[in-house]
BAPAGU-654066 format. One record per residue (C-alpha): x, y, z; residue in three letters; residue number from 1. Coordinates in steps of 0.2 Angstrom, whole numbers, plus 2048, in hexadecimal, padded with zeros to 3 digits. Example, Ala and Ser with C-alpha at 12.3 -4.5 7.8 and 13.67 -1.06 7.14 Angstrom:
+-----+-----+-----+---------+-----+
!   u !   v !   w ! residuo ! num !
+-----+-----+-----+---------+-----+
! 83E ! 7EA ! 827 !     ALA !   1 !
! 844 ! 7FB ! 824 !     SER !   2 !
+-----+-----+-----+---------+-----+
# end
This chain:
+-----+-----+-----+---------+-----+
!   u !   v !   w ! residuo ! num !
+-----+-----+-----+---------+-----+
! 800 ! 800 ! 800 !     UNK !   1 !
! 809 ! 812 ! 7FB !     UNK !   2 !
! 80B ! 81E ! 809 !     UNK !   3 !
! 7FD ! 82A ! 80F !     UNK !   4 !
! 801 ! 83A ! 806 !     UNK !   5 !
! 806 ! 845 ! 812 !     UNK !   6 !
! 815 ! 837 ! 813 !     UNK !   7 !
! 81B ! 837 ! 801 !     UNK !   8 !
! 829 ! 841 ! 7FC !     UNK !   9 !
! 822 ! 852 ! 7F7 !     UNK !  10 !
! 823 ! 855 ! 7E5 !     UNK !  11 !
! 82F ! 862 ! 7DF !     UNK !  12 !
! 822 ! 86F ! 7DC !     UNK !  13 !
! 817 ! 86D ! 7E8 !     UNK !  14 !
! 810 ! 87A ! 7F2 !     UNK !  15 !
! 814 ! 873 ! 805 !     UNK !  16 !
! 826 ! 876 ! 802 !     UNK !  17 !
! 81F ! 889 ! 80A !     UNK !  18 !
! 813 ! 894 ! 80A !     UNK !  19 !
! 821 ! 8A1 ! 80A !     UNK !  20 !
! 82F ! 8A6 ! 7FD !     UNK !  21 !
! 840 ! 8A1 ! 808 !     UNK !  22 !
! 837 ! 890 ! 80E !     UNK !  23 !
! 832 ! 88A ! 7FC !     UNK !  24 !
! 842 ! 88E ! 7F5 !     UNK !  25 !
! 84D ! 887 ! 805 !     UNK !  26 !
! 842 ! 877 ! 804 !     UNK !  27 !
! 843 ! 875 ! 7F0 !     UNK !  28 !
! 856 ! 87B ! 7F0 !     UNK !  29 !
! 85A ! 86F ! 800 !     UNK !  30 !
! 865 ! 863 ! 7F3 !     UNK !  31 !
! 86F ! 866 ! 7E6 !     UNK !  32 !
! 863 ! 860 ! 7D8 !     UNK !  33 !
! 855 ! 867 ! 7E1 !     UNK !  34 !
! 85D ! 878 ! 7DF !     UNK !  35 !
! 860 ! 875 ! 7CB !     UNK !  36 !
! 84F ! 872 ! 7C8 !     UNK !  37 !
! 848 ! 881 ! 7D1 !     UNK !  38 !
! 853 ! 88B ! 7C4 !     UNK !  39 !
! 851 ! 881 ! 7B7 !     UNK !  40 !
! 842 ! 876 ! 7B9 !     UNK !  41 !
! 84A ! 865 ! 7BA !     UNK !  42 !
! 85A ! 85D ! 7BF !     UNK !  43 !
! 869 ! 860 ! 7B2 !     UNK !  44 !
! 87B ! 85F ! 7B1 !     UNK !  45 !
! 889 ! 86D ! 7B1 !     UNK !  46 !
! 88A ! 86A ! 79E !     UNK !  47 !
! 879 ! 86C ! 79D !     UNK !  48 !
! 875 ! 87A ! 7AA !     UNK !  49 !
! 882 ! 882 ! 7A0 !     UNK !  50 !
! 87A ! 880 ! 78D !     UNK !  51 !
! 868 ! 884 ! 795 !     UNK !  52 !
! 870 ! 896 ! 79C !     UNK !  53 !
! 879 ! 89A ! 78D !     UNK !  54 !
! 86A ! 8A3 ! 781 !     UNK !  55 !
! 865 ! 8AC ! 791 !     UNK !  56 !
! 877 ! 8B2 ! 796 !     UNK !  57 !
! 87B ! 8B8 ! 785 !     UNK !  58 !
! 86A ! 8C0 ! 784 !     UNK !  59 !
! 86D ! 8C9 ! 795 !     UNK !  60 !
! 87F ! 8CE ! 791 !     UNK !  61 !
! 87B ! 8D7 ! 781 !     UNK !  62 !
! 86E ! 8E1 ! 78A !     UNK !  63 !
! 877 ! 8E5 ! 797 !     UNK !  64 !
! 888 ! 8EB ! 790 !     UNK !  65 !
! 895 ! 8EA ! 79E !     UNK !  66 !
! 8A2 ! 8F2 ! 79B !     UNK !  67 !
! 8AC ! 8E8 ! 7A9 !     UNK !  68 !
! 8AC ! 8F4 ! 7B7 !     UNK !  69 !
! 89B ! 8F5 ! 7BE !     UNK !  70 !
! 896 ! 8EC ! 7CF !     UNK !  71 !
! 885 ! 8E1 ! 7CB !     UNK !  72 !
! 878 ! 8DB ! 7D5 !     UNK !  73 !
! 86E ! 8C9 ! 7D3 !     UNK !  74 !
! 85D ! 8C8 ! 7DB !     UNK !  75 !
! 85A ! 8B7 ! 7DB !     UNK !  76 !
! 869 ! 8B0 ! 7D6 !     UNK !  77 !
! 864 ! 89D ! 7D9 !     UNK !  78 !
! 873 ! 891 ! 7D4 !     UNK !  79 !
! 87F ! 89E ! 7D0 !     UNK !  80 !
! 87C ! 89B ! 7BD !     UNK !  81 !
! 87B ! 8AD ! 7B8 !     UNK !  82 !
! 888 ! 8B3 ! 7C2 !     UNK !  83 !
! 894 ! 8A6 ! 7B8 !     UNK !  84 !
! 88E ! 8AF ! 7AA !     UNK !  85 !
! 890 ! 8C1 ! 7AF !     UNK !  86 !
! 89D ! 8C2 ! 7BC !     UNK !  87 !
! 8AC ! 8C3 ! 7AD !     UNK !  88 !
! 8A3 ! 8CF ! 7A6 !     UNK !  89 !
! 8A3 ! 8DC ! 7B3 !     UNK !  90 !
! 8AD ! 8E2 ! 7C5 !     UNK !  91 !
! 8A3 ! 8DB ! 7D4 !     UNK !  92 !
! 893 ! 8D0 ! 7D4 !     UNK !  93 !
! 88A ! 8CF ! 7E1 !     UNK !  94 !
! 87D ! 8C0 ! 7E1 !     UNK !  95 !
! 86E ! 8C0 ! 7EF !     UNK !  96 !
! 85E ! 8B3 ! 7F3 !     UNK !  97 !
! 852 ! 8B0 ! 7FF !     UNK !  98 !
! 856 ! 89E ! 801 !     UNK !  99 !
! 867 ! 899 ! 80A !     UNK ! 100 !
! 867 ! 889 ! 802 !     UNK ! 101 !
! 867 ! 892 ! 7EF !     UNK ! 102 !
! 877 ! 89C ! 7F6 !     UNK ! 103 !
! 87E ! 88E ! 7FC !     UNK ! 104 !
! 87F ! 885 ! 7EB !     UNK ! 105 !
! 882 ! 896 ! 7E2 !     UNK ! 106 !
! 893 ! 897 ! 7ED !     UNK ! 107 !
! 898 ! 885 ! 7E8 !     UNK ! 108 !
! 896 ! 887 ! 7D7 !     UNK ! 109 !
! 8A1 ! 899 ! 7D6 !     UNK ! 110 !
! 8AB ! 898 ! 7E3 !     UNK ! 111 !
! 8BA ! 897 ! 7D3 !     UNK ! 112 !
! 8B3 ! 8AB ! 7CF !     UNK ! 113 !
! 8BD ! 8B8 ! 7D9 !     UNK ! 114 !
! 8B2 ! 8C5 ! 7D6 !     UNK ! 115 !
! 8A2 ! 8BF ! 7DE !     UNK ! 116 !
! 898 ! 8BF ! 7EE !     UNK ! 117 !
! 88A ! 8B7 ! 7F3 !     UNK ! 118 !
! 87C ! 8BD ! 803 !     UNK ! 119 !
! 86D ! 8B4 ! 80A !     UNK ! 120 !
! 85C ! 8BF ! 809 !     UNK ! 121 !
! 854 ! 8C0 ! 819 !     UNK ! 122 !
! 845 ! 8C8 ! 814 !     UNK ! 123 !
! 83E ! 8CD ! 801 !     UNK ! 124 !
! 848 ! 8DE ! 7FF !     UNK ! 125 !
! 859 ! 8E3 ! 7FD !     UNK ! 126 !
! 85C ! 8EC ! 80E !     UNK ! 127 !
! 86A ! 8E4 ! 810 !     UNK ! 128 !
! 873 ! 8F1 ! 803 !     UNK ! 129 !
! 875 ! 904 ! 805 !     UNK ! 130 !
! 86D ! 910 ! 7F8 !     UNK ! 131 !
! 878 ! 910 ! 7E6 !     UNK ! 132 !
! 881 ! 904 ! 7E9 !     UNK ! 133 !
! 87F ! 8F9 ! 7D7 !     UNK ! 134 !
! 883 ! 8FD ! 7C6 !     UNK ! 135 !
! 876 ! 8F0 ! 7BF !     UNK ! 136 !
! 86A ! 8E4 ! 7C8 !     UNK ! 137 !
! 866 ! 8D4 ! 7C0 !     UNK ! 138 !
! 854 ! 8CC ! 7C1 !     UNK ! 139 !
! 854 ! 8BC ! 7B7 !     UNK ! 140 !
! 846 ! 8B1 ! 7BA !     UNK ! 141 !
! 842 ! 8B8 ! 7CB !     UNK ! 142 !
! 834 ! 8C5 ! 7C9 !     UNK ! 143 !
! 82A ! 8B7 ! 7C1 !     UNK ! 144 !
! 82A ! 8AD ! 7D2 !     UNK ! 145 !
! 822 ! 8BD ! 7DF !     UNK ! 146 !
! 812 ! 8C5 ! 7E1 !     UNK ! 147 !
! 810 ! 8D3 ! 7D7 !     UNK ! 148 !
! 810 ! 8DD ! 7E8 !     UNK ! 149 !
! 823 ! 8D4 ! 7ED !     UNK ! 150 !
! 82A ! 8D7 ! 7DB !     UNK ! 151 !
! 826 ! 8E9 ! 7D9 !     UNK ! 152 !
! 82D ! 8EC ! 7EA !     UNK ! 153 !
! 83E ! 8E3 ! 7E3 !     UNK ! 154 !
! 83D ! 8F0 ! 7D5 !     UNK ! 155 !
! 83D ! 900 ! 7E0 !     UNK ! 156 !
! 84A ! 8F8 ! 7EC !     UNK ! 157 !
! 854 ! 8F4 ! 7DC !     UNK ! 158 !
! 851 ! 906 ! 7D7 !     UNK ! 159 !
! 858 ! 90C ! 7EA !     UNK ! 160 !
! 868 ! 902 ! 7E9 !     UNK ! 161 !
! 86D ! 907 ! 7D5 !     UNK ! 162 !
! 876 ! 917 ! 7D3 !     UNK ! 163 !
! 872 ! 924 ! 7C6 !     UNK ! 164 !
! 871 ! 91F ! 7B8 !     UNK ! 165 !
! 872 ! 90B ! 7BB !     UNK ! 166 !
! 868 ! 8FD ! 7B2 !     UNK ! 167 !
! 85A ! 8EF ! 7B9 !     UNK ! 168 !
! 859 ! 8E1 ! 7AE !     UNK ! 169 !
! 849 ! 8D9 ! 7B1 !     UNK ! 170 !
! 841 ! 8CA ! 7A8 !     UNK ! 171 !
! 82D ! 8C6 ! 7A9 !     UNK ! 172 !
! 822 ! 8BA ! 7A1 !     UNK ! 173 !
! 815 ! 8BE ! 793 !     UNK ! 174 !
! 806 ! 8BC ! 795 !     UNK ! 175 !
! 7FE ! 8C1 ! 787 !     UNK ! 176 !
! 80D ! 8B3 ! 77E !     UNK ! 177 !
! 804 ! 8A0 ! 77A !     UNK ! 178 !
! 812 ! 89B ! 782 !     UNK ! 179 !
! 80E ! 8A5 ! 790 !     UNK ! 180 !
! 7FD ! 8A2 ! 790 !     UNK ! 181 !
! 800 ! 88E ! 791 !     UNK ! 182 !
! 80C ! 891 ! 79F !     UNK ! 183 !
! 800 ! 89B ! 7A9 !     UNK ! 184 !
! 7EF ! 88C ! 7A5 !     UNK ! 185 !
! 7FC ! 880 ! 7AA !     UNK ! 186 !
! 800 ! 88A ! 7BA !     UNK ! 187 !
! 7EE ! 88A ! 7BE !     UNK ! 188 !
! 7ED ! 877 ! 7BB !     UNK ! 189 !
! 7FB ! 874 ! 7C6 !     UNK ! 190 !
! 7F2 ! 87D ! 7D3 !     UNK ! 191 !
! 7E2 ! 872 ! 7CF !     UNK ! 192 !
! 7EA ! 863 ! 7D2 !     UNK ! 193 !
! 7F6 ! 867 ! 7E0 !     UNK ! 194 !
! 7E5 ! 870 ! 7EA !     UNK ! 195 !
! 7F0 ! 881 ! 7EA !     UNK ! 196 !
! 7FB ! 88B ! 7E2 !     UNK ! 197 !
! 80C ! 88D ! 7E4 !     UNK ! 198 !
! 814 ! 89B ! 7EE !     UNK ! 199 !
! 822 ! 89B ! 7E1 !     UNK ! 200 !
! 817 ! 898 ! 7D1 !     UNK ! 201 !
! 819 ! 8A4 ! 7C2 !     UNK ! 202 !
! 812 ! 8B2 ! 7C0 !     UNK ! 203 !
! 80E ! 8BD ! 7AF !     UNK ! 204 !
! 80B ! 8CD ! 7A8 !     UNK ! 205 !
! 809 ! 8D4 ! 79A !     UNK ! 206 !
! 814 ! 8E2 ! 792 !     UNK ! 207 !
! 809 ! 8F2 ! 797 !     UNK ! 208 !
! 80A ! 8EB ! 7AA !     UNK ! 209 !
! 81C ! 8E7 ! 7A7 !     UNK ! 210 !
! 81E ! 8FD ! 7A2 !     UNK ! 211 !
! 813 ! 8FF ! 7AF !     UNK ! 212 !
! 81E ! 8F8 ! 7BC !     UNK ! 213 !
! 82E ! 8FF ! 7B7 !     UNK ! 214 !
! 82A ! 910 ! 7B6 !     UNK ! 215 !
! 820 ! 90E ! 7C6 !     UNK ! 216 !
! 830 ! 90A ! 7CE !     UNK ! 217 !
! 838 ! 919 ! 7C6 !     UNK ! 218 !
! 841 ! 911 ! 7B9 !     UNK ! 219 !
! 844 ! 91A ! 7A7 !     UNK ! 220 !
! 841 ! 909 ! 79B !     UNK ! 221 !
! 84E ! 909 ! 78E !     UNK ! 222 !
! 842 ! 905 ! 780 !     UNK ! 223 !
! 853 ! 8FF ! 773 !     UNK ! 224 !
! 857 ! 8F2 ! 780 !     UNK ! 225 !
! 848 ! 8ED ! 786 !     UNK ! 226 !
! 83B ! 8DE ! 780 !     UNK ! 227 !
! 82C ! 8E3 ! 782 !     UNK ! 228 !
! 820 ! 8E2 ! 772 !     UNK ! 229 !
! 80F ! 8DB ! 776 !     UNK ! 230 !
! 811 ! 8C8 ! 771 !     UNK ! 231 !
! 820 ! 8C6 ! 766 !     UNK ! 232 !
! 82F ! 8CD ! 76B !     UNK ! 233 !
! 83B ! 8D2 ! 75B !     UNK ! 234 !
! 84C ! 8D2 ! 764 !     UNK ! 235 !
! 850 ! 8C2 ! 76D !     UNK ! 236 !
! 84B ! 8BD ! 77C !     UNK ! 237 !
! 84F ! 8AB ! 786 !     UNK ! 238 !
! 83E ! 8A5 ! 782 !     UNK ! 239 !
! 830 ! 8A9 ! 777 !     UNK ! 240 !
! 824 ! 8AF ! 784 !     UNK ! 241 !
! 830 ! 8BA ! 78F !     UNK ! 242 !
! 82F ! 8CE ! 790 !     UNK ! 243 !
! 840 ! 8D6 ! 796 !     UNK ! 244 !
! 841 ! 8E8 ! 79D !     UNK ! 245 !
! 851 ! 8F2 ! 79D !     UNK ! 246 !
! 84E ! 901 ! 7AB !     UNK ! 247 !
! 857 ! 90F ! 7AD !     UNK ! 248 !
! 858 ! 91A ! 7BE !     UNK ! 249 !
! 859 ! 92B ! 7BB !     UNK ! 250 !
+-----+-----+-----+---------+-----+
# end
């Protein structure tokens, strides 16, 4: 006879890992795989976390365009994947989660980069830095996962903590995409099944709300850099249905 289910291993996404951001992602990244898949939605090797980052890095350096000496900020820097990416690329980078256990892998898989640091989150802001301090903050696959309240909060702290003149990078989901659109119905079946929805589950906008957001932070969106048409984007993006905005602090 199986176990009852309350004494089954809980299934990677399912909503009693927490009810809250740091438990979730504590309880998912609690191994090594566990932490792979919450990036990259299943268990993959080096090789392969490597090949599966390598669109979005490219796509996220050309945006950006370090020159080498800025000082960057991850929010919700996971496994440390981005910050192999960009660190080469620029002075001091500086990568930061809510869940100990993400840091924790991110610090074994960069501890060969010089350059980088990586800080717990005790709470859902940046407190823990002092007003323009960053060049460039880096959201990748991060604002997706809040509340629309929690992610436009991140967007004013990042604001706070960018000196004049410095760049968010921030990557949403497209609502208005099919391929967002079936993301969001399986969301929603997920949550049928499982009784409840995920904490951590996507969320998604559309381009409008995306604008909307950003400036109400009181970023200037750098429209050249930016992917933000309505469905299809004309410049690349890491998948079809993404929006990216590029913000500017005055």
């Amino acid at each position: 006879m199986p176990d009852p289910p309350h004494h089954q291993p809980l299934h990677h996404w399912d909503p009693r890992r927490g009810r809250d951001y740091k438990s979730f992602w504590n309880s998912l990244a609690s191994t090594p795989e566990g932490a792979v898949i919450g990036v990259l939605g299943e268990a993959k090797s080096d090789d392969e976390i490597a090949a599966a980052s390598a669109r979005a890095l490219d796509i996220i350096r050309t945006i950006l365009a370090l020159s080498g000496r800025e000082v960057v900020l991850e929010v919700g820097c996971g496994i440390g994947r981005v910050a192999r990416g960009l660190a080469p690329h620029c002075r001091r980078y500086v990568g930061v989660d809510i869940s100990e256990n993400m840091i924790h892998e991110a610090r074994r898989r960069c501890d060969d980069l010089s350059n980088v640091a990586f800080s717990p989150l005790e709470k859902s802001d940046l407190s823990l830095f002092p007003d323009a301090s960053f060049d460039a903050v880096v959201f990748e696959i991060v604002l997706i996962h809040l509340a629309r309240e929690d992610a436009f909060r991140y967007l004013c702290e990042a604001r706070r903590v960018l000196r004049t003149g410095g760049v968010a990078y921030c990557q949403f989901y497209n609502l208005l995409h099919p391929g967002g659109w079936e993301f969001f119905l399986r969301n929603v079946r997920h949550g049928e099944i499982m009784g409840e929805s995920l904490v951590a589950r996507p969320r998604f906008y559309t381009a409008p709300e995306v604008r909307k957001m950003m400036e109400g932070a009181g970023f200037s969106l750098d429209e050249d850099r930016s992917r933000l048409e309505l469905i299809q984007q004309k410049k690349p993006v890491p998948e079809p249905f993404e929006l990216i905005a590029l913000g500017r602090k005055p």
